[in-house]
C-alpha positions in Angstrom: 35.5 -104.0 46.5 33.3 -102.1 48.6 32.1 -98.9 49.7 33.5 -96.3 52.6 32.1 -93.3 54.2 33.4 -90.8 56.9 32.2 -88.2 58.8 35.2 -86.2 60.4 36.2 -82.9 62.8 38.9 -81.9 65.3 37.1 -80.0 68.2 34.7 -83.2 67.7 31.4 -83.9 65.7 27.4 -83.4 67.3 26.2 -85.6 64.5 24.3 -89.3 65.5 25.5 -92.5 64.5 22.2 -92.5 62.4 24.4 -90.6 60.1 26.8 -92.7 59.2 24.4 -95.5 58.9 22.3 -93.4 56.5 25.5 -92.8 54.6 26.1 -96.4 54.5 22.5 -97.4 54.0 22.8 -94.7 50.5 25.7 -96.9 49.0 24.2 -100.4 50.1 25.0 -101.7 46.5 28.7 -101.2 46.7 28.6 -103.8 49.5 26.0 -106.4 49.9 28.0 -108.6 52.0 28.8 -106.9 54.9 28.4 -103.2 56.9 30.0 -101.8 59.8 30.3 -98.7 61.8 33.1 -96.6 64.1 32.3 -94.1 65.9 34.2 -92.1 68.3 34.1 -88.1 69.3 36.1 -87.1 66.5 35.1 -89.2 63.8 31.9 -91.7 62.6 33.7 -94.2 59.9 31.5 -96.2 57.5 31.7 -99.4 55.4 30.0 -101.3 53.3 31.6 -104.9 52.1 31.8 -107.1 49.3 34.0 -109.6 49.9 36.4 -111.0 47.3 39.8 -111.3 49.4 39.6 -113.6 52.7 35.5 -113.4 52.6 35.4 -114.2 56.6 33.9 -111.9 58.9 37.4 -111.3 60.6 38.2 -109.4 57.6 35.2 -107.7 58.4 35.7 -103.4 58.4 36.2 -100.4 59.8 39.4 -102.6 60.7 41.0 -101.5 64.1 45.1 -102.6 64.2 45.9 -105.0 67.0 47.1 -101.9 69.2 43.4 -100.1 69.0 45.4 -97.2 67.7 44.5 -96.8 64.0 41.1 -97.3 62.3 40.9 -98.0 58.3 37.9 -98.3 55.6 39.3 -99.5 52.3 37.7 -99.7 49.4 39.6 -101.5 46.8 42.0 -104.1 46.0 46.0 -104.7 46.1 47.1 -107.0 44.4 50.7 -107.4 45.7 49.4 -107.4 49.3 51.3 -110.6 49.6 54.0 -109.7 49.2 54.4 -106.2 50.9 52.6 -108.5 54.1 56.1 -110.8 54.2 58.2 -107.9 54.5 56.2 -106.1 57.4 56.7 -107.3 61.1 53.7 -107.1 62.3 51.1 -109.4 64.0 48.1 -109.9 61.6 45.2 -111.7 61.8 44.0 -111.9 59.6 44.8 -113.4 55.1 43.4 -110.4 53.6 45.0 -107.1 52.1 43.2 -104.5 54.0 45.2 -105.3 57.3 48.4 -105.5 55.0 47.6 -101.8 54.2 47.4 -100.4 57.7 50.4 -102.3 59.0 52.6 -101.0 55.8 50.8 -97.4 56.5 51.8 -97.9 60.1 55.7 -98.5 59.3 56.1 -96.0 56.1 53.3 -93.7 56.8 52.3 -91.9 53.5 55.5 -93.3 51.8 53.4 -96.6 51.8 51.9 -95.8 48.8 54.8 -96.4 46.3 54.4 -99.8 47.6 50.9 -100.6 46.1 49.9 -102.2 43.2 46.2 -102.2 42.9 42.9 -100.0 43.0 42.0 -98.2 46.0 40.7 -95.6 48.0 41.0 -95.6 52.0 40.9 -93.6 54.7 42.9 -94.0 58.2 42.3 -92.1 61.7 44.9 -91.9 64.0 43.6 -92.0 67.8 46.5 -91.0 69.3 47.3 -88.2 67.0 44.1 -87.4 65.9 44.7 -87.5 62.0 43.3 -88.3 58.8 45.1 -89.7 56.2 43.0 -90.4 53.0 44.2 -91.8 49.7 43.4 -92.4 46.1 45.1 -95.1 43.5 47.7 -93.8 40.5 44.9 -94.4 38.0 41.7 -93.1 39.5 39.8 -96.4 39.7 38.3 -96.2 42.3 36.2 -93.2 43.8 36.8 -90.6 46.7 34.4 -88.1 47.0 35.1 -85.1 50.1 33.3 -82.1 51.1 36.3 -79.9 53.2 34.5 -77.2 55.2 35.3 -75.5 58.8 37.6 -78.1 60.0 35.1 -80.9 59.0 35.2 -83.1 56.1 32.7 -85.7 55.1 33.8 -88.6 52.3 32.6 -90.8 50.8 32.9 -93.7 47.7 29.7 -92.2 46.8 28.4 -88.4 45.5 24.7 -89.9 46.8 26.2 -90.8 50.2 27.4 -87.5 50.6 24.1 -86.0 49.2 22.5 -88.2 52.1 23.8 -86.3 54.7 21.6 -83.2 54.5 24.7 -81.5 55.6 25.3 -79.6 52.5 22.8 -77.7 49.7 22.2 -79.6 46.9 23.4 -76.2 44.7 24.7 -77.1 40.9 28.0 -76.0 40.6 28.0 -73.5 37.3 31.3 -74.4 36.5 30.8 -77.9 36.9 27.3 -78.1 34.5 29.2 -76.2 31.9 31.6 -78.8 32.2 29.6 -81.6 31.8 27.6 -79.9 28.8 30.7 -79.7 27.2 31.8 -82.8 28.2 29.1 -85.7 29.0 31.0 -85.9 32.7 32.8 -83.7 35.2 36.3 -83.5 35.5 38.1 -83.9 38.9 38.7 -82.4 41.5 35.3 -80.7 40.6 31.6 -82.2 40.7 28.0 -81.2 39.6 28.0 -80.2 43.2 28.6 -77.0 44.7 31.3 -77.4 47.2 31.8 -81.4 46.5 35.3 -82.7 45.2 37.0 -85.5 44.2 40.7 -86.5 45.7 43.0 -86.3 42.6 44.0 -90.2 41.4 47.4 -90.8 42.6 47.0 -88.3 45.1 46.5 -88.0 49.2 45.0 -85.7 51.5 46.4 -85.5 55.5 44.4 -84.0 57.8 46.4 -82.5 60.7 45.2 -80.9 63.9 46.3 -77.1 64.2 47.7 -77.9 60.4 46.6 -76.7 57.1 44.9 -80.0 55.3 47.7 -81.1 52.8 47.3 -82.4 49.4 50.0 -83.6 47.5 50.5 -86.0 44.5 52.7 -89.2 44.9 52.2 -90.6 41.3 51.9 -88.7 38.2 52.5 -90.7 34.5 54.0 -88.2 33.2 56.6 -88.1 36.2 56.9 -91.6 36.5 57.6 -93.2 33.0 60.3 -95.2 32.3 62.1 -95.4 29.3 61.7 -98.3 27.2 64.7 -98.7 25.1 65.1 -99.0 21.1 64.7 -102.8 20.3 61.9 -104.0 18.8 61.8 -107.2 19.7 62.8 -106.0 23.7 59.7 -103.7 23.6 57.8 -106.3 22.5 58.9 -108.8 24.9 58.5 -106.8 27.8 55.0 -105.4 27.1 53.8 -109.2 26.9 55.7 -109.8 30.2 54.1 -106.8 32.1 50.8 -107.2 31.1 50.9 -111.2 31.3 52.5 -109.7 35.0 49.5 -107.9 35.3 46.5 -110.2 34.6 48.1 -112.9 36.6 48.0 -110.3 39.8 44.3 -109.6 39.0 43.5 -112.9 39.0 44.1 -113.6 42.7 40.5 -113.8 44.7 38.7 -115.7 47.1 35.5 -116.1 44.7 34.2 -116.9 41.1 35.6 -114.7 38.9 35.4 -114.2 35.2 35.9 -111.7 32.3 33.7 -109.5 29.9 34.4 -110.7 26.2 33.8 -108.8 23.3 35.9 -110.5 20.8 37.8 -107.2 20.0 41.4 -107.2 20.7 42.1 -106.4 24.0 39.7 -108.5 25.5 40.7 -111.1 23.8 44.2 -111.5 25.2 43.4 -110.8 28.5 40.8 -114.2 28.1 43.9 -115.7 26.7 46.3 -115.3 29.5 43.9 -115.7 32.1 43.4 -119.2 30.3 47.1 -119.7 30.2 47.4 -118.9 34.1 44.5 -120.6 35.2 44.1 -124.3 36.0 40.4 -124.3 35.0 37.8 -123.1 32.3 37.5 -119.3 32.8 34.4 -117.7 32.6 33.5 -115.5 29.9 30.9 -112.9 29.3 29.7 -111.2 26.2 26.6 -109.6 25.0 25.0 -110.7 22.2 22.3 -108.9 20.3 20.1 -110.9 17.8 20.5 -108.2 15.2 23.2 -108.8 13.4 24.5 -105.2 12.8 24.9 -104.8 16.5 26.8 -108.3 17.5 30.0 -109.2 17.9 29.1 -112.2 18.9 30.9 -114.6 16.5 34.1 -112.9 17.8 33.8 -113.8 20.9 32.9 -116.7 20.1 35.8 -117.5 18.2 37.7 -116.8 21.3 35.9 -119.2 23.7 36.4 -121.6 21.6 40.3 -121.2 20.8 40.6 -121.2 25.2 37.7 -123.2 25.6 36.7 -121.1 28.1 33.0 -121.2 29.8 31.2 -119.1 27.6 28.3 -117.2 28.8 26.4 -115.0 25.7 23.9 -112.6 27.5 21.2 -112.9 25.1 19.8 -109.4 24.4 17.3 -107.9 22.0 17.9 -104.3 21.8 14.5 -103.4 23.1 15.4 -105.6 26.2 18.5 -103.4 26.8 16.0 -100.3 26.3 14.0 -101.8 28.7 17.0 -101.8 31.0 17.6 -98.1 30.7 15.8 -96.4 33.6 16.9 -99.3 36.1 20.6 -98.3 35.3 20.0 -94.4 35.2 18.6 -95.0 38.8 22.2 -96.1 40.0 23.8 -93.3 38.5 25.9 -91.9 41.3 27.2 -89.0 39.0 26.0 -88.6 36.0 27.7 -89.6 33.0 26.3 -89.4 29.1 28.2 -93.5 28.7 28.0 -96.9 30.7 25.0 -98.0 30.4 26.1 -101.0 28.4 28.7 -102.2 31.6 25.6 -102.3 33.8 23.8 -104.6 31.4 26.8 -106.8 31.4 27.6 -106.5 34.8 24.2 -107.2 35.9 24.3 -110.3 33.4 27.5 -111.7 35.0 26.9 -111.0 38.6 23.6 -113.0 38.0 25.5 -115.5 36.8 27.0 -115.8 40.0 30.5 -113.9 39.4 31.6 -111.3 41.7 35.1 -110.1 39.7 35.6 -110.0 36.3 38.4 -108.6 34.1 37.7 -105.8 31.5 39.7 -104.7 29.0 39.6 -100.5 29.6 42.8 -99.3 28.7 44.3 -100.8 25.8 42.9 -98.4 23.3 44.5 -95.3 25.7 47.5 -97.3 26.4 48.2 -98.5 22.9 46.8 -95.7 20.2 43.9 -97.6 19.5 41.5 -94.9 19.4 40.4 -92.8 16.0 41.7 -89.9 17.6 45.3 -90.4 18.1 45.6 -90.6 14.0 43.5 -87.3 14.0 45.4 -85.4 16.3 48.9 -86.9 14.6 47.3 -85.8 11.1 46.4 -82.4 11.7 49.7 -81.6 13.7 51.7 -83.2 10.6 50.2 -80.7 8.6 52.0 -77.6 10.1 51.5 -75.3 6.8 48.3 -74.8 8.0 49.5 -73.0 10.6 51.6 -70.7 7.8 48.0 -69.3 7.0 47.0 -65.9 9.1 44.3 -66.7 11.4 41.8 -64.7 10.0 42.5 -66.7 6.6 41.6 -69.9 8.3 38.5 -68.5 10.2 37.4 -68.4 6.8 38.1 -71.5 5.3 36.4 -73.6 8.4 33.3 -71.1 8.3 32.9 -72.1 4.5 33.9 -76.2 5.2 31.2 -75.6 8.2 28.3 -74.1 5.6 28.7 -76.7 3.3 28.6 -79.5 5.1 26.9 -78.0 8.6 27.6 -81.4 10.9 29.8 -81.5 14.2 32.9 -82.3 12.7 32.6 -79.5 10.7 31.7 -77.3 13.4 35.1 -79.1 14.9 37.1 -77.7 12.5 36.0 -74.8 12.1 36.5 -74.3 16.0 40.2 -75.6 15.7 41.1 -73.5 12.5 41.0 -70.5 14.9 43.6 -71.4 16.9 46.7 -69.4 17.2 48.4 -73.1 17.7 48.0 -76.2 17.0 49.8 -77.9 19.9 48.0 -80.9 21.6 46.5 -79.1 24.7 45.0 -76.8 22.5 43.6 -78.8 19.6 42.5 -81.7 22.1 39.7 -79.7 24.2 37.5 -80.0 21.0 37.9 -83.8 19.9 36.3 -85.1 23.0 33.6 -82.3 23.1 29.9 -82.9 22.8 28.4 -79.8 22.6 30.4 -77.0 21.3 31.0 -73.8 22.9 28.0 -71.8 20.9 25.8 -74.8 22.1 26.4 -74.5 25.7 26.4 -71.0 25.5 22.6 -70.4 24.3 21.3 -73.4 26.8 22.3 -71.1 29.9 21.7 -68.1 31.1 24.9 -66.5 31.5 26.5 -66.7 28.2 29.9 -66.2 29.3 31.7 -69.5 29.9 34.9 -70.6 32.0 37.7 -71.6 30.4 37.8 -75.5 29.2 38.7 -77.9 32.2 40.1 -80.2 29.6 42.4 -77.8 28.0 43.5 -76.8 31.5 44.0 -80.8 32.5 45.7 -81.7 29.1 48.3 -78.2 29.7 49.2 -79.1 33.2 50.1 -82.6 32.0 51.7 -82.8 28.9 51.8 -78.4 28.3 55.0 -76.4 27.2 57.6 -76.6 30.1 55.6 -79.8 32.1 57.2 -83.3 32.6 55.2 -84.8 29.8 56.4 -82.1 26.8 59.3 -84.4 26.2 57.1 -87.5 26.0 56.8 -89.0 22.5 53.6 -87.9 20.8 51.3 -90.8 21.2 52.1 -91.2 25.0 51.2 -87.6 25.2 47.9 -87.8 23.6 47.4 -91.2 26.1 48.1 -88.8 28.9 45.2 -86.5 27.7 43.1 -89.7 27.4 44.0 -91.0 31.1 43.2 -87.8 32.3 40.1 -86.8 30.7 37.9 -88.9 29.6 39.4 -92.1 30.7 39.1 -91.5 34.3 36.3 -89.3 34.5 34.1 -90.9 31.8 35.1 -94.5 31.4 36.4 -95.3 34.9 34.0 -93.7 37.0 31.5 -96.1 34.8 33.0 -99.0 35.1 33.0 -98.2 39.1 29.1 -96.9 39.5 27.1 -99.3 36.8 29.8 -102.9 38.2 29.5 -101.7 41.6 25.6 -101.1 41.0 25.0 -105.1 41.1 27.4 -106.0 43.4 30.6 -107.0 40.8 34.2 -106.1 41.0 35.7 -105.0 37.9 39.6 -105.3 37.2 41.8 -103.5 34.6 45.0 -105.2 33.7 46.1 -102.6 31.0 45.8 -100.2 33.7 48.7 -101.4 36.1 50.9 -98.8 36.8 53.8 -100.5 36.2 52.4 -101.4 32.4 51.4 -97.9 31.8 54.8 -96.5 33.1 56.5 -98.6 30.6 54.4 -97.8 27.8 54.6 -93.9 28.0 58.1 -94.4 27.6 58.2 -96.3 23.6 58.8 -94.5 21.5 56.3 -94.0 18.3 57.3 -95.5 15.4 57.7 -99.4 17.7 54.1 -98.0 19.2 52.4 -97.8 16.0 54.4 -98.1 13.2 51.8 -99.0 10.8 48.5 -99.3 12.5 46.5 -98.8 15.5 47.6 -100.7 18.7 49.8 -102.4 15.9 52.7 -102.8 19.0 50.0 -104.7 21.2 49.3 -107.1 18.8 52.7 -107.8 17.3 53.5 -108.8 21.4 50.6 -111.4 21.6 50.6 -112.2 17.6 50.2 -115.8 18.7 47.7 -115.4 21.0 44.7 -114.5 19.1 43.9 -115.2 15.1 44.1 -112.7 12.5 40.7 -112.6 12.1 40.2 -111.0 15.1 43.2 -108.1 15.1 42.5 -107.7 11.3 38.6 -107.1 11.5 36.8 -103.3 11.6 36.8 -102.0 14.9 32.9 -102.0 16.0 32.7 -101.0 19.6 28.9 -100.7 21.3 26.6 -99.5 19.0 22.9 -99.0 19.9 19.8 -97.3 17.7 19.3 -94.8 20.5 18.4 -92.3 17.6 15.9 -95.0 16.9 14.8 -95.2 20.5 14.8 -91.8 21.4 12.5 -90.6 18.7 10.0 -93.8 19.3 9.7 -95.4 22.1 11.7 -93.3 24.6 10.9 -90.1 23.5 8.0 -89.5 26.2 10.9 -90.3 28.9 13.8 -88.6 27.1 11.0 -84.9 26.7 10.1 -85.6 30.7 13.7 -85.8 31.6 14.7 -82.7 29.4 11.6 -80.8 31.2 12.9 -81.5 34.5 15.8 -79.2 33.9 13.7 -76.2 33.6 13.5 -76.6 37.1 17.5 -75.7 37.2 17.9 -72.0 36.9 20.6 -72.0 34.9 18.7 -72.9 31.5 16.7 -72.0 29.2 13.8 -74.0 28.9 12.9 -72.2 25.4 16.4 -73.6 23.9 16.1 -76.7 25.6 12.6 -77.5 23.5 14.2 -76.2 20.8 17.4 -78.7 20.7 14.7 -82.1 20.7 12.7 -80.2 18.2 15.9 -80.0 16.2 17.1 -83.7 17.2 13.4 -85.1 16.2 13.7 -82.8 12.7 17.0 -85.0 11.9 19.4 -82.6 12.5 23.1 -83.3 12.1 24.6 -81.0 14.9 22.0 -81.8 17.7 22.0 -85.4 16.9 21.1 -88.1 19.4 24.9 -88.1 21.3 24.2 -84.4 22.1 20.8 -84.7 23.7 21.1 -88.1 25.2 23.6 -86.4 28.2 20.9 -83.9 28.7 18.1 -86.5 29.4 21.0 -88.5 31.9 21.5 -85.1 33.5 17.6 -84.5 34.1 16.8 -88.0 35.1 19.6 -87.6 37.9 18.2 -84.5 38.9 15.0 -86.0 39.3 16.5 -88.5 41.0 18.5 -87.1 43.6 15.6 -84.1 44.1 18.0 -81.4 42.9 16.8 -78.0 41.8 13.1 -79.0 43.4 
């Protein structure tokens, strides 16, 4: 895992090497092992290492192929560089995957990509033809970040690297704060910053001379799912052999690895199979919080003990994790209203000396897991709602909303005045934080663009796309993969592991697994429960106790905090964006007002994002 950075143009770049080394100095955390620099009159490539795969300095990047032709920074991992290396004739030097992926980029060129299994974003300049080629992984695991602009780009692993540059205004994108207020994140290709992108996961970008820059999409899973037959007992056979497939792929590295424990479900096989795959003690991480109401401890306890695995429980009060809070904010590469709990357990395992662990993000998307994929199913198996005239149901959610005046209320009553209730159109609200009405009298310009997620969730699964036909929970895991999967959970995973200098692996996120999946059918998905498919194929991995037990997930008393301790850093970070003319400062001292009165539709969730957003402006010296 590590960082890259790239400074590109055709008719040749005036800027210093002190500019790539400034970009690689501003994502220095992605890779404390190693750094290096190429520079030539078309191109300054940057690269920041840490090493988990052949950690020798021949491995070393920018990475030149044994011609001198082609130049590559990789950030990432593939997993099946092994094999893909004994099919190539080619004469490498070195045991690691990056050389793997320019020799197989060499021989298929962009057709190289179907080839990978892993997590990845790289970038490759052709001397001789004086191209770019740049490329994200199917899943969006790891970051690209690109600023495209008079036959220049700039890109990066990092928003701050780019931000380093100078070379671009730090200007909020409108579209891209509404975004975020709705959504606690930005959705790709957009950012928070005016003219700042994000390539597409499973997508690639070829730069040309005298060409038009191309984008194009290689993987989509709603194109690529397979279909997963009828058999019960197949399905479940082959799920267990794919992910067990998986996990024993991710488990191949050159140092101490590990994985974060939780003692829910999903976690809990992966620890199992890594302990069936594995000739010695794995290590496991979990945090556990001496209040009772907040651990899981016993869980994961349970766990270590059935694998016998080397247990490591980060011991945590909750006012040590609050104490934590601004050190993680700080690393915030984008801002994001989630993660801060992977950054206390990532900074607790790489202190314990691991640099790759194994996380379970995924299985709730992959498998139905999530609350919301019995909400959705509920309200769409109630179609005589939709029997009512509109203006009838307008009024039935605008009398649920006055008696009961709380955000799912306010939900409803949003959804109610739909003219369908198809998934792209009901979905834009479930993941929302602020509503519409919210967002509208926090800015100036009350007139809002039109939902990025109801866009995202159309072009995926909408009437007449590929994924229409897809059963109904693999359409709903399509919206989740595309939303807030990979632009909530995923990009913190990334910033908050890569913050203190750990790798983070997702075995439930193997293309190959999720392919499969999409294509079974509902009733074997979840015939009775959630994830119920999942745990029927590893029954006799993990005890009842722990597939049978109330979902808890990572619960904090951030109300708590927020109104106490915190609240003289949450009201300075809410101040800061007064400094952004696009609020209003008289709303914005109204909503904490509200959230200190105990109100149940600007609740602690809502305002939280809000104080994330102003620290990073603070931060990054945005709107000064």
């Amino acid at each position: 895992m590590c960082g890259i950075n790239g400074i590109f143009k055709y008719a040749g770049i005036s800027h210093s090497e002190e500019l790539i080394k400034n970009m690689n100095f501003a994502l220095k955390q992605r890779g404390p092992d190693a750094e290096g620099i190429y520079t030539d009159e078309h191109i300054h490539l940057g690269h920041r290492r840490l090493s988990i795969i052949d950690p020798v300095s021949s491995s070393d990047q920018p990475f030149t192929s044994h011609d001198g032709r082609y130049v590559i920074v990789f950030n990432g991992e593939i997993y099946n560089f092994k094999s893909i290396k004994a099919d190539l004739d080619y004469p490498f030097s070195t045991n690691g995957d990056t050389e793997v992926v320019l020799a197989a980029f060499i021989k298929y060129k962009e057709k190289c990509l179907k080839l990978f299994n892993g997590m990845f974003a790289f970038a490759i300049w052709d001397k001789k033809e004086r191209s770019l080629f740049i490329a994200r992984d199917r899943m969006g695991i790891k970051p690209l970040y690109y600023v495209l602009n008079n036959e220049e780009i700039i890109f990066s692993s990092s928003l701050k690297s780019i931000l380093s540059t100078k070379l671009i205004d730090k200007k909020i994108s409108e579209n891209g704060l509404v975004d975020y207020l709705r959504y606690q994140t930005v959705h790709a290709p957009y950012t928070l910053i005016e003219g700042v992108f994000m390539l597409m996961p499973g997508q690639y970008l070829n730069l040309v001379e005298n060409k038009e820059p191309e984008f194009k999409t290689y993987w989509s899973p709603a194109n690529d799912y397979v279909q997963s037959g009828n058999s019960i007992t197949e399905v479940q056979k082959n799920v267990r052999q794919k992910l067990s497939e998986s996990v024993e792929r991710r488990m191949v590295a050159d140092v101490p690895f590990g994985a974060f424990l939780s003692g829910g479900i999903d976690s809990s096989i992966l620890v199992a199979l890594m302990s069936k795959q594995h000739n010695s003690k794995v290590d496991t991480f979990s945090v556990d919080f001496e209040e009772e109401e907040f651990s899981e401890a016993k869980y994961a306890r349970e766990i270590a003990a059935l694998y016998k695995t080397n247990h490591h429980e980060i011991k945590l009060d909750v006012n040590d994790f609050k104490d934590m809070i601004p050190e993680a904010l700080s690393f915030m590469d984008h801002p994001s209203g989630d993660g801060l709990n992977t950054f206390v357990v990532s900074k607790k395992t790489a202190e314990a000396g691991v640099k790759m662990a194994l996380s379970g993000l995924g299985g709730d998307e992959l498998f139905a897991g999530y609350s919301i994929f019995n909400q959705i199913g509920d309200l769409q198996s109630k179609k005589w709602l939709s029997s009512f005239p509109v203006y009838l149901r307008k009024q039935i959610g605008n009398v649920l909303y006055l008696m009961k005046r709380d955000v799912p209320s306010a939900k409803i009553q949003q959804i109610l005045k739909l003219e369908s209730f198809d998934l792209e159109y009901i979905y834009q609200y479930y993941r929302q934080v602020l509503l519409d009405k919210q967002v509208s009298s926090l800015l100036t310009s009350s007139v809002l663009p039109s939902s990025r997620v109801l866009d995202i969730v159309h072009e995926q699964v909408g009437y007449k796309t590929a994924g229409w036909n897809l059963p109904s929970l693999s359409r709903i895991s399509i919206a989740e993969f595309s939303t807030y999967m990979q632009n909530t959970l995923l990009r913190d995973a990334d910033q908050m592991s890569m913050a203190n200098g750990l790798e983070v692996r997702v075995p439930f996120l193997d293309h190959e697994l999720v392919a499969y999946a999409l294509g079974i059918r509902d009733e074997i998905k979840k015939p009775t429960s959630p994830k119920k498919l999942l745990v029927d194929s590893c029954a006799d991995l993990i005890p009842e106790s722990i597939y049978n037990r109330k979902k808890m997930g990572f619960v904090l008393p951030y109300e708590t905090w927020m109104k106490g301790e915190l609240a003289s850093f949450c009201k300075e970070r809410l101040d800061q964006l007064k400094n952004i003319k696009y609020f209003r400062s008289n709303v914005l001292d109204q909503y904490w007002t509200e959230f200190l009165n105990g109100s149940k539709t600007i609740t602690w969730s809502r305002i939280w994002p809000l104080v994330v957003l102003g620290d990073w402006v603070k931060e990054n010296g945005i709107g000064e």
